[in-house]
C-alpha positions as CSV (number, residue, x, y, z in Angstrom):
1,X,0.0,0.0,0.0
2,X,1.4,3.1,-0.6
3,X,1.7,5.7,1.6
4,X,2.7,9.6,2.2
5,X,3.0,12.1,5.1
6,X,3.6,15.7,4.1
7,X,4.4,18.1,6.8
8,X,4.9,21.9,6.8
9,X,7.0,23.1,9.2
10,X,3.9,25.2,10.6
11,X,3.0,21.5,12.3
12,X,6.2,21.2,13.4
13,X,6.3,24.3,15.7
14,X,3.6,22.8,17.5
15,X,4.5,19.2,17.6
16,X,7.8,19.2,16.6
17,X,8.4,15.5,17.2
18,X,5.3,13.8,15.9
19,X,6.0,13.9,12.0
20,X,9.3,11.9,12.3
21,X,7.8,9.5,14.5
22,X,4.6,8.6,12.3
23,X,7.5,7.9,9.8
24,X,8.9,6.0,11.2
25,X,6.3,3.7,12.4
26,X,5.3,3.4,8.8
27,X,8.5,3.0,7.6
28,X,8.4,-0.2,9.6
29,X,5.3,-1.5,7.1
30,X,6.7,-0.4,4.3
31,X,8.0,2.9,2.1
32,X,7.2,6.2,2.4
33,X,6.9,9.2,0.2
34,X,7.7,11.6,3.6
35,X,8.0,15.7,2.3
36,X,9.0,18.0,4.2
37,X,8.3,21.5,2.9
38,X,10.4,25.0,3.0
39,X,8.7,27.3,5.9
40,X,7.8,29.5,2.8
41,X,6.0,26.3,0.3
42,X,2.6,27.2,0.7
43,X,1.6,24.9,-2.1
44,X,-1.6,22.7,-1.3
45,X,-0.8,18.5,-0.3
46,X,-1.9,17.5,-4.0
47,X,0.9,19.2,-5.9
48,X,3.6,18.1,-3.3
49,X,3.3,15.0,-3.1
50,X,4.9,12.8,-5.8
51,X,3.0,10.4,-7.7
52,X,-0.3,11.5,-5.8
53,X,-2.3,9.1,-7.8
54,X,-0.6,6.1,-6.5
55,X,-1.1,7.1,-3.2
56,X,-3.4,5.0,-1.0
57,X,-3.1,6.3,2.9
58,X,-2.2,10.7,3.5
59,X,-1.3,12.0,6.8
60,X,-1.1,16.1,6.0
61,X,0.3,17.8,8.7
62,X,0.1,21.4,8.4
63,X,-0.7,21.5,4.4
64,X,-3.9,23.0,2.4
65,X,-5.9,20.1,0.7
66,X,-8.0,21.1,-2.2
67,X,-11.1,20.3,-4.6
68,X,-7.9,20.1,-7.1
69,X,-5.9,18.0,-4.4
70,X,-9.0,15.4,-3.9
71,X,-9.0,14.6,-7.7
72,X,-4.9,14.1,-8.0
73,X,-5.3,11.5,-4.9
74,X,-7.4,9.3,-7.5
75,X,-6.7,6.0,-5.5
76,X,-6.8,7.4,-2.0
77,X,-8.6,5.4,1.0
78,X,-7.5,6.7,4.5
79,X,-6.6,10.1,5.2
80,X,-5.6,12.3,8.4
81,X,-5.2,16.1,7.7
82,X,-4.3,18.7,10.0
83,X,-3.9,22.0,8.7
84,X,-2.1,23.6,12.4
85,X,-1.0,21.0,15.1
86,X,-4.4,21.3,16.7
87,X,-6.7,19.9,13.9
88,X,-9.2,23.1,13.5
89,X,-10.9,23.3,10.9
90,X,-10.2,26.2,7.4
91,X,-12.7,27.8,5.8
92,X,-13.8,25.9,2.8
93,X,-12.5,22.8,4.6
94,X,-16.2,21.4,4.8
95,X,-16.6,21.2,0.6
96,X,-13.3,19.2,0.4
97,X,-14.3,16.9,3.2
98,X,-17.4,16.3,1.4
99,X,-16.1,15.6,-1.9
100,X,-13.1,12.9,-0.2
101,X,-16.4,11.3,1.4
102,X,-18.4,11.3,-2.0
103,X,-15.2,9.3,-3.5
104,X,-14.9,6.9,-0.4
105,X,-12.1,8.2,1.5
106,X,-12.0,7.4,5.0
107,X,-11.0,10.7,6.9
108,X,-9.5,9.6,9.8
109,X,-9.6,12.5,13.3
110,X,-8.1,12.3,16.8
111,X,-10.6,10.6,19.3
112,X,-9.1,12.1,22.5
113,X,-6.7,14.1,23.8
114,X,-4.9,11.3,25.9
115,X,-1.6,11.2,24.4
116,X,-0.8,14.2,26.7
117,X,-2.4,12.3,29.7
118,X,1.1,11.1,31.4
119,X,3.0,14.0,30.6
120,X,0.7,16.7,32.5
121,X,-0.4,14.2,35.7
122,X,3.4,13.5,35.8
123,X,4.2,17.6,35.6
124,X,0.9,18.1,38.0
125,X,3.0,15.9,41.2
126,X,6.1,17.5,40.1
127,X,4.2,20.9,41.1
128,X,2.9,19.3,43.9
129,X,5.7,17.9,45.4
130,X,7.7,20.8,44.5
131,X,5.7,23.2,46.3
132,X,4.7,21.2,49.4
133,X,9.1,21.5,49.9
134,X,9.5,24.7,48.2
135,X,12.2,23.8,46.1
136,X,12.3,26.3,43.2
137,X,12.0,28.8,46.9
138,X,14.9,27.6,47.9
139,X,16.5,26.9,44.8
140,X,16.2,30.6,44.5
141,X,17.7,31.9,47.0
142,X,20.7,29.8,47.4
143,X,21.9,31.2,44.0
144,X,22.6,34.5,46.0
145,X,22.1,34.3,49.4
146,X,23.4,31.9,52.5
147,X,20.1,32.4,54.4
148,X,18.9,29.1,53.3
149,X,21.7,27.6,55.3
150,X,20.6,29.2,58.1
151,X,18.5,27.1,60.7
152,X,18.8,28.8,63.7
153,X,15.1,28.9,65.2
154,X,13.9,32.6,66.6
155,X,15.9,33.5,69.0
156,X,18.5,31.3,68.2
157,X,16.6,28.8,71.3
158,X,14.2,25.9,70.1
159,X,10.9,25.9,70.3
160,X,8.1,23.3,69.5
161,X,7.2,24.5,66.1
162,X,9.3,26.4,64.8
163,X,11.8,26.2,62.5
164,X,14.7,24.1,63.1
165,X,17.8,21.8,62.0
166,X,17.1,21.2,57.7
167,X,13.7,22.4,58.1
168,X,13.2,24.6,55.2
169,X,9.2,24.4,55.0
170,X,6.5,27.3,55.3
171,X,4.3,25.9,58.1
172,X,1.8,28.3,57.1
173,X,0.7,26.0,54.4
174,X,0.5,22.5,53.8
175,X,4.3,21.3,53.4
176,X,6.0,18.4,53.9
177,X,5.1,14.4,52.9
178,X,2.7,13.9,50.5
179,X,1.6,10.6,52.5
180,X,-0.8,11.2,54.8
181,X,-2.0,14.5,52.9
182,X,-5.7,15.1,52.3
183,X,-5.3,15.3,48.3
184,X,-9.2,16.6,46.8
185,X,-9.1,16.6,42.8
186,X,-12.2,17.9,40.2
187,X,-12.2,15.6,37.6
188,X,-10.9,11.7,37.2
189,X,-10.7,11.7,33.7
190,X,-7.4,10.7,31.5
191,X,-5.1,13.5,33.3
192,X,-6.9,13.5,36.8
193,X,-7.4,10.0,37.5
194,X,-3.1,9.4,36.4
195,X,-2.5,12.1,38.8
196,X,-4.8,10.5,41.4
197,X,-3.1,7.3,41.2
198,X,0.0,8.6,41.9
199,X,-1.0,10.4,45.1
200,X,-2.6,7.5,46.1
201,X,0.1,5.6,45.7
202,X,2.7,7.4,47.8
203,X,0.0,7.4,50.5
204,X,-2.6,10.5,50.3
205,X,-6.3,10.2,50.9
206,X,-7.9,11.2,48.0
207,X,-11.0,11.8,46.8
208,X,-12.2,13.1,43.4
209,X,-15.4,14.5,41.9
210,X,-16.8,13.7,38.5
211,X,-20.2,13.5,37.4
212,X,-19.0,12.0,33.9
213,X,-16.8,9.7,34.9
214,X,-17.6,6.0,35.7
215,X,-16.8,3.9,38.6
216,X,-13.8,2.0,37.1
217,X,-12.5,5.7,36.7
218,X,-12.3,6.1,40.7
219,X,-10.9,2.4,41.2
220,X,-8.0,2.9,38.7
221,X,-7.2,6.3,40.6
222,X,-7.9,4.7,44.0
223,X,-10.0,7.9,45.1
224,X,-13.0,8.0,47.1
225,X,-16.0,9.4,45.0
226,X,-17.4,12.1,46.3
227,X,-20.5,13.3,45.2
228,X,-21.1,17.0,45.9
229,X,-18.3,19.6,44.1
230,X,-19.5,21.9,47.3
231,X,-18.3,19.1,50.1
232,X,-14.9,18.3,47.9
233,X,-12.7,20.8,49.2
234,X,-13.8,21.4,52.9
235,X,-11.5,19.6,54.1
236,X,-8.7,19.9,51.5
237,X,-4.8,19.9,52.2
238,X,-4.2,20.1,48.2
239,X,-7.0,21.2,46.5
240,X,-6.4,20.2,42.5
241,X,-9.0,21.4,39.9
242,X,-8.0,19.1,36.7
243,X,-10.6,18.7,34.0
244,X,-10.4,20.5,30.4
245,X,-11.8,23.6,29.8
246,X,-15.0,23.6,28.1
247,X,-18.4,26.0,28.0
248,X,-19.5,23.2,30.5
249,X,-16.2,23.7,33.4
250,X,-15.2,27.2,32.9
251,X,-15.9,28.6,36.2
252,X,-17.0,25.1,37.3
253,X,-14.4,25.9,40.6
254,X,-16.4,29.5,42.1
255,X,-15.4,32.0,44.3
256,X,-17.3,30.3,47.4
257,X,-15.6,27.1,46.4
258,X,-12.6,28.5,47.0
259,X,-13.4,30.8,49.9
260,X,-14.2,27.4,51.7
261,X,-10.3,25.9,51.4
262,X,-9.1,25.7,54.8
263,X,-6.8,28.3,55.5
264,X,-3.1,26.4,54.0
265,X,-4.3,24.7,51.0
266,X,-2.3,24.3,48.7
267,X,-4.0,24.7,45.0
268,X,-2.4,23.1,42.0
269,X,-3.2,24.0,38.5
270,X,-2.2,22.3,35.3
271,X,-5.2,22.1,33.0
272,X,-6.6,25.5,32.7
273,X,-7.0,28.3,34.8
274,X,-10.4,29.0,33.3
275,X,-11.9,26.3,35.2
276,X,-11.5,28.7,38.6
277,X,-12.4,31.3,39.5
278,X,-8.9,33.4,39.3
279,X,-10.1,36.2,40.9
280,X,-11.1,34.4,44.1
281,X,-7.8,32.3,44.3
282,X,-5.8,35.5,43.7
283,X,-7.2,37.1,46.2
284,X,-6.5,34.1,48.8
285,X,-2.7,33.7,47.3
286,X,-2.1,36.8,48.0
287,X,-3.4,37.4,51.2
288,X,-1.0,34.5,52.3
289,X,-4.0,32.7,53.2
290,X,-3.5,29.6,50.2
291,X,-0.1,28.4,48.3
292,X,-0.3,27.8,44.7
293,X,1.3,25.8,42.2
294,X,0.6,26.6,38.8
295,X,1.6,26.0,35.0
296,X,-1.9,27.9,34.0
297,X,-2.5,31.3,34.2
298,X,-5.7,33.6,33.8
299,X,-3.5,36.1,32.0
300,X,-0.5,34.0,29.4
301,X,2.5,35.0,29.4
302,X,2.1,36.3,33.0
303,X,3.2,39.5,32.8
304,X,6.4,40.7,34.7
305,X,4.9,42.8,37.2
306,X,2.3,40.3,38.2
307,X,2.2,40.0,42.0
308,X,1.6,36.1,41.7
309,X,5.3,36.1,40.6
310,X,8.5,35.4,42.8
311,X,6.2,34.8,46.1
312,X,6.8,32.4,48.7
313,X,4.0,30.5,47.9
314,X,3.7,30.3,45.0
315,X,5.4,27.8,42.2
316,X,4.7,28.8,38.7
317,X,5.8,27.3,35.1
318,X,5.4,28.6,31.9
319,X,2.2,26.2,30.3
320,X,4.8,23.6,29.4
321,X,3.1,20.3,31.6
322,X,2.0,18.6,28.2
323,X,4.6,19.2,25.7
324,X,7.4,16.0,26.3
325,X,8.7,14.0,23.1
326,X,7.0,11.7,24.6
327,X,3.4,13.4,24.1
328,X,4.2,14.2,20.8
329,X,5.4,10.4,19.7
330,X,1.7,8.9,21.3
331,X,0.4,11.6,19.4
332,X,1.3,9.9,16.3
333,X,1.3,6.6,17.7
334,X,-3.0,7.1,18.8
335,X,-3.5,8.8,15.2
336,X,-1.9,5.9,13.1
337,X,-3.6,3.1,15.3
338,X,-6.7,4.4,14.0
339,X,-5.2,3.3,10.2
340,X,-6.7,-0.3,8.6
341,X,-3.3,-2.4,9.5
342,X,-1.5,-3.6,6.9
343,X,-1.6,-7.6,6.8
């Protein structure tokens, strides 16, 4: 069967890693035509392919397809086409989808967006774990400054409580072990229930809220269901609001929800930020009153001068949670799966 994937290197600034891994999978059942085009080759995927009439399977990544193009693929059955790295659809799009349908093509789309799944729960315990010690705090200030060597309690006498020999947590907040830690997570879908797991696993009590989800969700996460988002958090140490952002969730997390964390909850955000709301938690960050750990922002970049930035509770990353090699490669590798096999 032959096969092509043409990419444009528009794809590839979004997942730079995915074109070279489809080909080679395919590579593995057979040859290739791969093309890839010069950032200025705006040509359409029909007159940059060679041989387009032999062709039988298309992944276009990043490439206009055409009325033109769906006539010079005259023996094409399975197709994927992506015009950016996020699979929206152009304008005029729908006519050449229709006329690939009319001829038999099958038009093959992304069914979820799980191949991210491991790579933000992963990045979502780093946070966690990160902020509960404070390391990027500390990290920090060690770079300039000897203070974090420093352990000499108040007073230079001990007390019960304070700070003392290698203690370099903020006791105003939850800190230390995540064992032990009352972990309460919106959501136990692909990213949430991964990231549930892995609490539950180095010895938190979770519990989760869904309404979608089903019970083999909770088992695999080994979280509690609980069945009122207003109950979730009342008792929160780590308060985690991980489901996509949709018309559905945005502002699914309120202001009284979070005006109801006990005082030292820490808040971690990897998802989107539109899910909260920001206002609310800002407020609460800022009065010292929660700790956040954050790769999501209300406002992206975060601008300089934001107040969020630099604080002592507060751990923050640049929106990077889902982006690993290995994210892109399962992108490719849960596209192509979806391809008839070749026998």
């Amino acid at each position: 069967m032959q096969a092509a994937i043409l990419v444009h290197p528009r794809f590839d600034a979004i997942w730079p890693f995915s074109a070279d891994h489809a080909h080679r999978l395919w590579a593995g059942e057979g040859a290739v035509n791969f093309v890839r085009v010069a950032p200025d080759d705006n040509r359409p995927a029909g007159t940059v392919a060679t041989a387009p009439e032999k062709i039988e399977r298309l992944l276009v990544l990043g490439l206009v397809l055409t009325l033109d193009c769906v006539g010079r693929f005259s023996h094409l059955k399975e197709l994927a086409w992506f015009e950016d790295g996020y699979g929206r659809p152009s304008a005029g799009s729908e006519v050449v989808l229709a006329a690939l349908a009319a001829r038999g093509v099958r038009v093959i789309r992304h069914t979820s967006e799980g191949f991210w799944g491991q790579s933000v729960s992963e990045f979502g315990l780093a946070l966690t774990l990160a902020a509960l010690r404070r390391i990027p705090q500390t990290h920090r200030a060690m770079i300039t400054d000897h203070g974090p060597w420093d352990y000499t309690p108040p007073g230079g006498m001990g007390r019960p409580g304070e700070r003392g020999q290698q203690y370099g947590d903020d006791a105003r907040f939850t800190a230390g072990t995540l064992e032990g830690k009352r972990v309460r997570i919106v959501g136990a879908g692909n990213i949430a229930s991964r990231y549930a797991s892995f609490c539950r696993m180095l010895g938190a009590d979770v519990a989760a809220w869904d309404p979608f989800a089903g019970e083999p969700s909770f088992h695999r996460a080994g979280a509690r269901r609980e069945h009122f988002l207003d109950r979730l958090g009342r008792d929160a140490e780590i308060f985690v609001p991980m489901v996509p952002l949709t018309e559905q969730t945005r502002g699914l997390v309120t202001a009284a929800h979070i005006d109801a964390l006990p005082r030292g909850t820490l808040v971690v955000l990897v998802t989107r930020a539109g899910i909260c709301d920001m206002a609310a938690l800002r407020r609460r960050v800022l009065a010292d009153e929660l700790a956040l750990a954050a790769d999501v922002f209300d406002v992206e970049p975060v601008p300089l001068d934001d107040p969020l930035l630099g604080r002592d509770n507060v751990v923050h990353t640049p929106h990077n949670a889902g982006r690993t090699r290995q994210a892109n490669e399962r992108w490719a590798e849960m596209l192509l799966a979806q391809f008839t096999p070749i026998a």
